[in-house]
N, C-alpha and C positions, 0 to 999 in steps of 0.2 A: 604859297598862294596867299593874297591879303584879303585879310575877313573886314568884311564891312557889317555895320549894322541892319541895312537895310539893303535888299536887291530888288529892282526893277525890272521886269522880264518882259519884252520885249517883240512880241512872236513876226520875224520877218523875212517869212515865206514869201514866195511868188503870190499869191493871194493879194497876203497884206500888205506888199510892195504896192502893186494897185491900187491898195486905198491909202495909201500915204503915210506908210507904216514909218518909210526912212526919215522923211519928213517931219514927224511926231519925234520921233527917237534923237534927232539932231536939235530940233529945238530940246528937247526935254535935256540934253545933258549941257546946252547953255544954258539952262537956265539951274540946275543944278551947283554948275561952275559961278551964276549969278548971287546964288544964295550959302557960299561958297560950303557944300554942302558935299564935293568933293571926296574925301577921306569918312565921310561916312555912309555914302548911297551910292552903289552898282548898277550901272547900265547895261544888261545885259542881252545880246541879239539870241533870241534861237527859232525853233522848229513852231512848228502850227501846234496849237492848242486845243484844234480841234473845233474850235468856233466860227464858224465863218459866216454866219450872218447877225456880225455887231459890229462890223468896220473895223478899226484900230484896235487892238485890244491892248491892256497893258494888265501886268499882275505883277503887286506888289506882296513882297514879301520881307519877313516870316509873318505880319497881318493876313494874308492869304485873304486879300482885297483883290477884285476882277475890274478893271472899268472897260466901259466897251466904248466904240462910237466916239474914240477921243477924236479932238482934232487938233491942228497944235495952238487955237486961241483957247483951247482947256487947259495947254499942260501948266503956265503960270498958279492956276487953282489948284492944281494938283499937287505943287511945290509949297505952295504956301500954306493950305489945311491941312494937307496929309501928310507931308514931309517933316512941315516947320511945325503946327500944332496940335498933330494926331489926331485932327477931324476928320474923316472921311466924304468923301465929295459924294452924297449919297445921290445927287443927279443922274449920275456916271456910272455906279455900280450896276453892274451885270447878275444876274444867278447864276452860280458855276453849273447849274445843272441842264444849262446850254449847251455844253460839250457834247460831244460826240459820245466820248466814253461813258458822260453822267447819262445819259437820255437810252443808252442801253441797258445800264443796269438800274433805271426807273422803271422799262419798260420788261425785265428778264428778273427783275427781283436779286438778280446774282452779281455780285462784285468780278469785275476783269480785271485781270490780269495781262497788262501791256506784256507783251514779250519782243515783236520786231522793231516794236517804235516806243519800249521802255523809257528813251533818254528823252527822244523826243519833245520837246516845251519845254526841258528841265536844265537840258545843259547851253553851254554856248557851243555850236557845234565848231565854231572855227579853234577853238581853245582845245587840245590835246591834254591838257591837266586835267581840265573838267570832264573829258571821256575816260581816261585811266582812273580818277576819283569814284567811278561808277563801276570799276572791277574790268574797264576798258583795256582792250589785250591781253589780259589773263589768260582769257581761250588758246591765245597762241602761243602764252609763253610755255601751255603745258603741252599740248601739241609738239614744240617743239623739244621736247623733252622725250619724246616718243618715237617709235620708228613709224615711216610711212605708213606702213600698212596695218600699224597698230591705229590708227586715226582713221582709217576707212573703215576697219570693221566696228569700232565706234559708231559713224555713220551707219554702218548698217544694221547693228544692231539695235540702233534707235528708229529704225525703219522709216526715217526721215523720207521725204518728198517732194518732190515739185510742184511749186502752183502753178505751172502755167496749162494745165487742163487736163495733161496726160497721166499726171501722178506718177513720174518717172521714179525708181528709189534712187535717192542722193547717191549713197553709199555704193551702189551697183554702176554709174555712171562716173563716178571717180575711179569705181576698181578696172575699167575700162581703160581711163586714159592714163592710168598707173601704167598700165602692162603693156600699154604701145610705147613702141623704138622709136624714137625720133631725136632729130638735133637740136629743135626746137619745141617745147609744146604751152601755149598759149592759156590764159584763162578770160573768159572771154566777160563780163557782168552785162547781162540785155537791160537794159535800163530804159526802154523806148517807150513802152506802154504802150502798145498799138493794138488793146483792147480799150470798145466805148467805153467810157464813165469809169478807168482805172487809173487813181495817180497814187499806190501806195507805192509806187519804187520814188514819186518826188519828194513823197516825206520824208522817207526814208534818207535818202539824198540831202535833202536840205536841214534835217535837223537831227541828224546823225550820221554823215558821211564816216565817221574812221570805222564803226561797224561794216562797213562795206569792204574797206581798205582791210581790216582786221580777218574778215572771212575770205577773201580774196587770195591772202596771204598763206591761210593753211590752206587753204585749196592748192595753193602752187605747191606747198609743202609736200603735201600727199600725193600731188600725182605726177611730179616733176616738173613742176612748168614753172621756168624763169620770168616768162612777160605776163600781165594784166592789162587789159584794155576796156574801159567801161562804154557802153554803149551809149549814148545819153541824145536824146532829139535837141536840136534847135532850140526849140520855143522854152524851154526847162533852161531857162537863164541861171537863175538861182540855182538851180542844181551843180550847173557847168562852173560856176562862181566858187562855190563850197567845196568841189573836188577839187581846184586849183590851189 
């Protein structure tokens, strides 16, 4: 993998699609290529950051600089102080404590711990180097190293659950479809959200699909099931994009 000096992250969810994320991100890496800046600055697309009322966001790093509200008659200033002279465009800068995650633990006093959407903002989700760099696939390569039903009592004995309201136990719902006879058996991912005001399957989706692909896989492992099929609506463009 080629290390650059500096990475530019990018967040280009379904959101920021809307506000002209792609648009910002295509000029920004002409004009990168203008100051031929190339072989030392990373353009990087990934998952939401969890901000969504600053428009554009960009986040430069290892600076662990936020700017919000770009537009792409910014990004030229942005190349040219921040890149070329190590000034920071203090116009542009954001408080990271915008996020989602910061404005919980302002408000809870206690530090979170991402677990489903860990990669989430951090990686380029289309990039499988940058998921496996994060210990991506691991789970399955030990999984696979195990007999089926050593991997459901796994599950079960972490008394794992389902969110979708019932609190089904994982591990009890897999040893199910282990022990049915069939010639075929399927694993199905519901990715629809057809609860109001739920989109964490599009995060998840958009800025970390191979975790989905990754779980999906022991899942077929454990209960015998050769096919996968993800659920995913229509309008979750991005999502449909990232799974392809």
């Amino acid at each position: 993998m080629k290390l650059f000096s500096t990475q530019i992250v990018v967040p280009v969810d379904s959101n920021s699609v809307l506000q002209g994320a792609l648009e910002v991100k295509h000029v920004l890496e002409e004009t990168i290529a203008k100051y031929n800046l190339g072989s030392q600055v990373s353009v990087v697309e990934t998952g939401a950051l969890g901000i969504y009322d600053q428009g554009v966001v960009l986040a430069v790093f290892p600076d662990d600089v936020y700017y919000g509200n770009v537009m792409p008659s910014d990004v030229e200033e942005i190349v040219t102080e921040h890149l070329l002279k190590g000034r920071v465009v203090s116009r542009l800068t954001i408080d990271r404590s915008l996020s989602s995650k910061r404005l919980v633990e302002k408000e809870t006093g206690k530090s979170q711990q991402k677990i489903v959407l860990r990669n989430a903002g951090l990686i380029d989700p289309q990039n499988i180097d940058e998921y496996i760099a994060r210990d991506g696939y691991e789970a399955l390569a030990k999984a696979l190293a195990m007999q089926p039903g050593e991997v459901i009592q796994i599950l079960t004995d972490s008394k794992l659950q389902g969110r979708g309201g019932a609190g089904f136990p994982t591990g009890l719902k897999w040893g199910m479809v282990a022990k049915e006879q069939s010639d075929e058996k399927y694993i199905v991912c519901n990715a629809d959200e057809g609860e109001p005001g739920t989109f964490k399957d599009r995060l998840i989706l958009e800025g970390d699909p191979h975790s989905i692909v990754e779980a999906m896989t022991i899942a077929g492992y454990a209960t015998g099931a050769h096919v996968g099929i993800v659920y995913v609506r229509g309008e979750y463009f991005m999502s449909i994009a990232r799974l392809k």
